[in-house]
N, C-alpha and C positions, 0 to 999 in steps of 0.2 A: 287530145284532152284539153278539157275551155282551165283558161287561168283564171277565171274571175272567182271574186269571193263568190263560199257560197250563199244561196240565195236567204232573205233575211226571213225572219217572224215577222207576218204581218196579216192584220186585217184593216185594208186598205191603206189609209194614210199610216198607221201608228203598228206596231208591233206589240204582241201580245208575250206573256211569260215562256218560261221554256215546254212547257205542256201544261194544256187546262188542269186534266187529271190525278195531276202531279204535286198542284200547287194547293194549300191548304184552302186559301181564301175561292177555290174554285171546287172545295169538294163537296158542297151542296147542290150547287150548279149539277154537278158532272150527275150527281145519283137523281138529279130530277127536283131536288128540292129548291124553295125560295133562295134567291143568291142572301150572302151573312152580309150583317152591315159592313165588315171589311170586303168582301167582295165589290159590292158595290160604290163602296169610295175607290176602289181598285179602276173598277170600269168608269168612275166619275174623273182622275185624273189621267185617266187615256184620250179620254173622248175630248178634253177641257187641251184648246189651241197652245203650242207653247211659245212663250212671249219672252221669258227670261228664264235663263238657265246657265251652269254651269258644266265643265264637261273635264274630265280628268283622267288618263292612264298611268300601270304600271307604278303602282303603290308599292307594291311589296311588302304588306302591312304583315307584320309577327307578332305577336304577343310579347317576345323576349325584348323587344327592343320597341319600349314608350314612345320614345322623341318621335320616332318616323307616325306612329298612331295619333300623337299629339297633334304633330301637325295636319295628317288626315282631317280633326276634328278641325281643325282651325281652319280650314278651306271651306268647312261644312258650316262652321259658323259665319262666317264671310258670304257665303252664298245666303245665308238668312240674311246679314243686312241688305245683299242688295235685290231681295221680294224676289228670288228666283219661285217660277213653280214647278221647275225640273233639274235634277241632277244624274247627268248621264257618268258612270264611269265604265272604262273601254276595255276592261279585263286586265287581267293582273293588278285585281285589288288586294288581293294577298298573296303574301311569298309561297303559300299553299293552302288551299282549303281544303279540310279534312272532315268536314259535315259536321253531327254533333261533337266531335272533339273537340273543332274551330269554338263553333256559339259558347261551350262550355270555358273557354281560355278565358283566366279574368284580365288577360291585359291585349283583347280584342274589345273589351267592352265597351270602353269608352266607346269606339267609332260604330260598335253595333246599336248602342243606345242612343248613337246621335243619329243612325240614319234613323229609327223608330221616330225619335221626336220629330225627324222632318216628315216622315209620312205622316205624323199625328198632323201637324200642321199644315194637310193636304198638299204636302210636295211629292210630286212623281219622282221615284227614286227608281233606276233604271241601270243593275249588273250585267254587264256581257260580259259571259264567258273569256278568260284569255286563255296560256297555255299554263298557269300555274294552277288557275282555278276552275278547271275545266268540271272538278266535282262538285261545284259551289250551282245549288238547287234549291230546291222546296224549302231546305231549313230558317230562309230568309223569309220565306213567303207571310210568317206567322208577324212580320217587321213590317207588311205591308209595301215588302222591295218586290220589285222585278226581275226575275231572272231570265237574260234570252241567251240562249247556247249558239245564236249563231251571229246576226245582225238585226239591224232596226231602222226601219225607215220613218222618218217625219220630217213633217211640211215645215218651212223654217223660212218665210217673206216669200210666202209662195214657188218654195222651189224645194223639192224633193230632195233630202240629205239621207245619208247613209251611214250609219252609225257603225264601227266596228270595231275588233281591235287589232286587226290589220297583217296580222300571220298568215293567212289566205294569199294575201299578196306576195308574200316572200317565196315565190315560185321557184326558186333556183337553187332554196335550203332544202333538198331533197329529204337529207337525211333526219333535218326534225319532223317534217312530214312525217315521215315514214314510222319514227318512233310516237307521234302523239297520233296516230291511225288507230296505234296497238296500245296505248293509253286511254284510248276514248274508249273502245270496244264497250260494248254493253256487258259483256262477259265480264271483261277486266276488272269495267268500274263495278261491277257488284261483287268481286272479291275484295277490291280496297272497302268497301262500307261494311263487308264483315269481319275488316279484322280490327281486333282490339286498338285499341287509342294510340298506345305505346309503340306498336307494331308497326302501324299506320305511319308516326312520324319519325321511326328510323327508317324506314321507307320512302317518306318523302324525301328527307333529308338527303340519302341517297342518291334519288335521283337529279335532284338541286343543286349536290357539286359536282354532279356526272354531267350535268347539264352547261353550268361554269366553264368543266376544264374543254367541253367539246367548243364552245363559243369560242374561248377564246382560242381557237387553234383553226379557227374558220376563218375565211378573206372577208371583209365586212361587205364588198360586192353579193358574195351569195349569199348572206344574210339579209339584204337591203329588198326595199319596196321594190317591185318590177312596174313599169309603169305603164305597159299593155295591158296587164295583167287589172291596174285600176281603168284602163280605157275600155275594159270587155263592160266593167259597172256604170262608166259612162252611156254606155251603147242600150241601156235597158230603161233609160230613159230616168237617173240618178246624176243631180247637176252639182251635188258636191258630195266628197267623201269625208270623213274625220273620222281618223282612226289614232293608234300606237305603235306597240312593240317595239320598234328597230330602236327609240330611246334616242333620235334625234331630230329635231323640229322641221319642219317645211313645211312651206306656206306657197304652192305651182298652182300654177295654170296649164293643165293637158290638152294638146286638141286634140280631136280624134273627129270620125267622117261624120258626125253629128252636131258638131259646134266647139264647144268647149267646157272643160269642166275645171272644177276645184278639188283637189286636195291637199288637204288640212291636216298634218302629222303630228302627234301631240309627242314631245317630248315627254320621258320620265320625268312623274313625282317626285318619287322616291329620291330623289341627290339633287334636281333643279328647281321642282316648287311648279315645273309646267303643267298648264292647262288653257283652258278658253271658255271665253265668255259668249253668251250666245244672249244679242240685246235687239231686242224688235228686228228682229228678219235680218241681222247679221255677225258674222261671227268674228269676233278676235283671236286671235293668238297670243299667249304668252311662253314666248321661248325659257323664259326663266322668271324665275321670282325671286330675290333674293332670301322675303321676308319668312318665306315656304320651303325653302331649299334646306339639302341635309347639313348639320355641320359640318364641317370636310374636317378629316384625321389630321394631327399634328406634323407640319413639317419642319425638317432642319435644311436647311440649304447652305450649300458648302460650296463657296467659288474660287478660282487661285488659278494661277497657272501651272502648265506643263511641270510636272516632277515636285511640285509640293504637297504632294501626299495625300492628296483629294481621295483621288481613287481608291485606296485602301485604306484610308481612314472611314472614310463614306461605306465600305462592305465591312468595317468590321463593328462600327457603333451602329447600324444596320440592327447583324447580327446581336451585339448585347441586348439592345432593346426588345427585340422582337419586330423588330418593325421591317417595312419592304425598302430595296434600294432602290432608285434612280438613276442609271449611268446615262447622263444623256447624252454622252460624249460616243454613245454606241449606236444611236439613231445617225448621228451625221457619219459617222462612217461606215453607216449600211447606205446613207444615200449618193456617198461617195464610192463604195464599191458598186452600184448598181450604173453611177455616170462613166465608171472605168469600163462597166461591161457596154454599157452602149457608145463610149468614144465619145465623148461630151469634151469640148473645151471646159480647161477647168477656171478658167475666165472669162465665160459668158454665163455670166447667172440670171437672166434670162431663160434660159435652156434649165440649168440647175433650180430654179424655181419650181418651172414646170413638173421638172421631176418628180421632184419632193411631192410637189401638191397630185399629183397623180398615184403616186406609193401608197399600197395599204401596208403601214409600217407601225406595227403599238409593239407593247411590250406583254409579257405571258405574266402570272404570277409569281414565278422566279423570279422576273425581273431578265428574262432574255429577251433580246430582239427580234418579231415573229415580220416573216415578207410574205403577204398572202396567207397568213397563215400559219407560215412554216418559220422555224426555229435556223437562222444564218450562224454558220457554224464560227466559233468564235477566234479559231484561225485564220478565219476570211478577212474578220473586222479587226483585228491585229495584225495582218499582213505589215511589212515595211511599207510596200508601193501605197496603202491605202495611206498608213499613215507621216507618209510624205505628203498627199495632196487632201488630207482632209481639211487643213485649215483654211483655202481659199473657197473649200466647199461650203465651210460653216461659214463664211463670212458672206455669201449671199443672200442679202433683205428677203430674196421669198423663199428661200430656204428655211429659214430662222421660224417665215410665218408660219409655213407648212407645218411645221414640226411641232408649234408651239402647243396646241388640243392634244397634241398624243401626250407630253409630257403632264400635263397638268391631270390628266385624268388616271393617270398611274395613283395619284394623291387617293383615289377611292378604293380603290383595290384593298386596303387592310388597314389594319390596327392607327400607324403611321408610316411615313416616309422621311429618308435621307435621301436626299440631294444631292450628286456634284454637277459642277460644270463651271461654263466659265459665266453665264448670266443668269442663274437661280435664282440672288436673292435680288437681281436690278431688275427682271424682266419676267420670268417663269413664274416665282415666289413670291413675290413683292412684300405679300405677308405673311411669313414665315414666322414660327413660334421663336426662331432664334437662327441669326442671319452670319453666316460665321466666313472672311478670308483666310483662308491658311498660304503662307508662304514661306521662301526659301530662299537663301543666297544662291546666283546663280551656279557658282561651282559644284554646291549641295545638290543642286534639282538635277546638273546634268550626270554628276555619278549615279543619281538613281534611276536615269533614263537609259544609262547606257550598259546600267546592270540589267533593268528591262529586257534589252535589245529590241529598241522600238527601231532604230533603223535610221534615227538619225545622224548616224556619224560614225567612224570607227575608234575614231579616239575621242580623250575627255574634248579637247579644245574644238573638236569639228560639231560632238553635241552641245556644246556648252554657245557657240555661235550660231546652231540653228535655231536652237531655244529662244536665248536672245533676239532672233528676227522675227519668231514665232509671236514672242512677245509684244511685239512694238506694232504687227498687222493686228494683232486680236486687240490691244489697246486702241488704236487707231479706225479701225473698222469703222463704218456708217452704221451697220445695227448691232443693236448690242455689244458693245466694246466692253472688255474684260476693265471691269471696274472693284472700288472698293462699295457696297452697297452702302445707304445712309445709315449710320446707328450697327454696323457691324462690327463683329470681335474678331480683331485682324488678330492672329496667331502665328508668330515665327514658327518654321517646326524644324530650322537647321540643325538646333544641338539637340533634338528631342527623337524619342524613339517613338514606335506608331503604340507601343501599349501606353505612354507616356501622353500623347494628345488624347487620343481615347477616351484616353480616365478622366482627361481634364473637362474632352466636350460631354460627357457621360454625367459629369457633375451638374456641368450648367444646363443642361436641357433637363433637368430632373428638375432643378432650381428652377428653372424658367416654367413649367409646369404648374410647380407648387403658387410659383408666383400668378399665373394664368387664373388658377382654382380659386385664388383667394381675393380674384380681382385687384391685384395692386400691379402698378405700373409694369413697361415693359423692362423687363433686366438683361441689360445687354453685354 
């Protein structure tokens, strides 16, 4: 079976809509009649070279949520200053297209009003299919957009590009295949267009966080580009690709037995602001934008050492809020149980570097720690042995690095995030809505380590002395050293109970909020 995408819409150099037939501005044409003046501005921005353009995936655009459509619009305007005559977007422009439903939503309008003004003002506006909007069709057509369900090719400084949005490639994700096979069906999709509005988007919806929890429970290796798979598009005589989906940017050089190609992977819109410019015959990349990007959810980050109460302060102001936790103190000692399974000196980090940066290791919605995938069972990651040698494992500079993307992108996952660890608010957080050390006499930390039964000691004095050494390596360390952050609310928490801090950080981050909303300085 061939891995390549499938093969694009085209008449010759450019790619035509998803079906003549189908498409409003082509149903004069199709029964025989003179083409409409929209038809023909249609066929006049196909035909017309393109010189400048913009190029954008994986919007995720809703009606329920302005900001994300706001910014759509604000790309779209952006590309008016700079005289693009084309705007390609690479599927998953919306979190779900629902046909008339969608057009009807008044808070898609904005961006459906702005693509119309761009096509008034003779800019080729050009939808590919992704997997959210795989029903998104002819309802545009009447906007003077393009809809193509599969790929697109165009000439771009004389060399054949390939437009798509990059799911074709992910050859190893069997099982979304499999499901958007039975999504696509011509059968299928014409019982979604006959059921009512309502129906349609507890439907979607459905399948949207059915979609969620399956992602995230997958290795991101069999979710990722295969790169054969872009070498079959090379072999068809296609000298670059630019596509989406996987939601992380690359910018390769492939060879393959023809020469050598490009592909060009656009990161998500939607949370980075990514996209690319396409300027007389060649293209940029923008891995992120800040000015485009989503606002990221409120964080609290909570640093301190061993037995100050981090950790269950952190799951229970969590819990108040509603918000998701951070244990990141659970990443290094899954990458610490996986160096004990391979026999890694816990002294060459070097080795432990490596590790790290080769682990597919995120976290779930819970907030558990997934390897490949899979959920590490939390008596693994509490064992005593692990956590005896997890502290030389964090303290290795590529360890630290490795880990550092997984932590920060937890922050997107929901509402907001709490934080512990030992460098949230100096390194992970930096900006953090409110930066907090909690600590403890060392007596205090080791009674509650040794209530635990973390394994470091069997009495007070033998945990209370490995604490203490604990302390002075994670202070001393070359990366990220267990510090007080700048501007942080150090909190004793010896003589205090955990409903007792709680209540206190529960105050101030509500406070810190009001203070956020009302633009007045940071309150620390």
């Amino acid at each position: 079976m061939s891995h390549a995408a499938p093969p694009p819409d085209s008449d010759a150099a450019t790619a035509g809509p998803t079906s003549p037939a189908r498409d409003p501005v082509f149903e004069g044409a199709a029964r025989g009649a003179a083409p409409t003046s929209a038809a023909r501005a249609l066929l006049r921005r196909k035909a017309r070279p393109v010189r400048r353009a913009v190029l954008a995936s994986d919007m995720h655009l809703a009606g329920d949520e302005p900001e994300g459509v706001a910014r759509a619009c604000d790309l779209l305007l952006r590309a008016r200053d700079e005289q693009v005559d084309a705007i390609f977007l690479l599927g998953d422009v919306f979190r779900a297209w629902l046909g008339t439903a969608s057009l009807s939503d008044p808070g898609l309008r904005p961006f459906l009003d702005a693509l119309a003004d761009a096509t008034a003002h003779d800019v080729r506006v050009v939808l590919v299919h992704g997997n959210h909007d795989f029903m998104l069709g002819a309802e545009l057509g009447a906007l003077g957009v393009e809809v193509v369900p599969r790929a697109l090719d165009v000439a771009c400084g004389g060399r054949r590009v390939r437009l798509l949005h990059g799911d074709a490639f992910c050859t190893l994700d069997v099982g979304y295949h499999r499901l958007h096979r039975v999504l696509r069906h011509p059968v299928v999709e014409g019982v979604f267009r006959r059921m009512p509005a309502r129906a349609l988007r507890r439907m979607a919806d459905a399948l949207l966080h059915g979609a969620s929890r399956t992602t995230s429970a997958k290795p991101l290796s069999r979710m990722d580009i295969v790169d054969d798979a872009v070498r079959e598009v090379f072999a068809e005589g296609v000298d670059v690709v630019v596509c989406g989906h996987v939601h992380r940017a690359r910018d390769a050089r492939l060879a393959h037995p023809g020469g050598e190609g490009r592909l060009v992977v656009l990161a998500d819109f939607e949370t980075r602001g990514s996209h690319a410019w396409w300027r007389e015959g060649e293209i940029e990349l923008v891995p992120d934008d800040a000015t485009l990007a989503c606002s990221r959810p409120p964080v609290v980050a909570i640093d301190g050492p061993a037995g100050s109460g981090k950790s269950t302060v952190a799951r229970r102001l969590a819990e108040r809020l509603g918000w998701l936790r951070l244990d990141s103190g659970a990443l290094y000692r899954a990458v610490t149980l996986c160096a004990r399974r391979e026999g890694l000196a816990l002294d060459d980090a070097a080795a432990l570097g490596a590790l790290a940066a080769r682990l597919d290791l995120r976290f779930d919605p819970s907030g558990h720690v997934l390897l490949d995938g899979r959920p590490i069972a939390d008596a693994e990651l509490r064992s005593p042995a692990v956590s005896a040698a997890v502290s030389p494992v964090s303290a290795a500079p590529g360890v630290r690095a490795a880990l550092l993307d997984a932590q920060r992108q937890v922050a997107w996952m929901g509402r907001g995030l709490v934080a512990d660890g030992r460098d949230m608010a100096t390194v992970v957080f930096p900006d953090a809505v409110l930066s907090v050390f909690l600590d403890a006499r060392p007596e205090v930390r080791a009674a509650r380590r040794l209530a635990q039964g973390s394994g470091e000691g069997r009495s007070l004095g033998q945990v209370e002395a490995a604490l203490l050494e604990r302390d002075e390596r994670d202070r001393s360390r070359a990366a990220a050293p267990l510090a007080v952050a700048e501007g942080a609310w150090v909190l004793d928490t010896s003589e205090m109970t955990v409903d007792e801090v709680v209540e206190r950080l529960a105050e101030r981050v509500q406070e810190r909020l009001r203070s956020l909303s009302r633009g007045h300085p940071a309150i620390r």
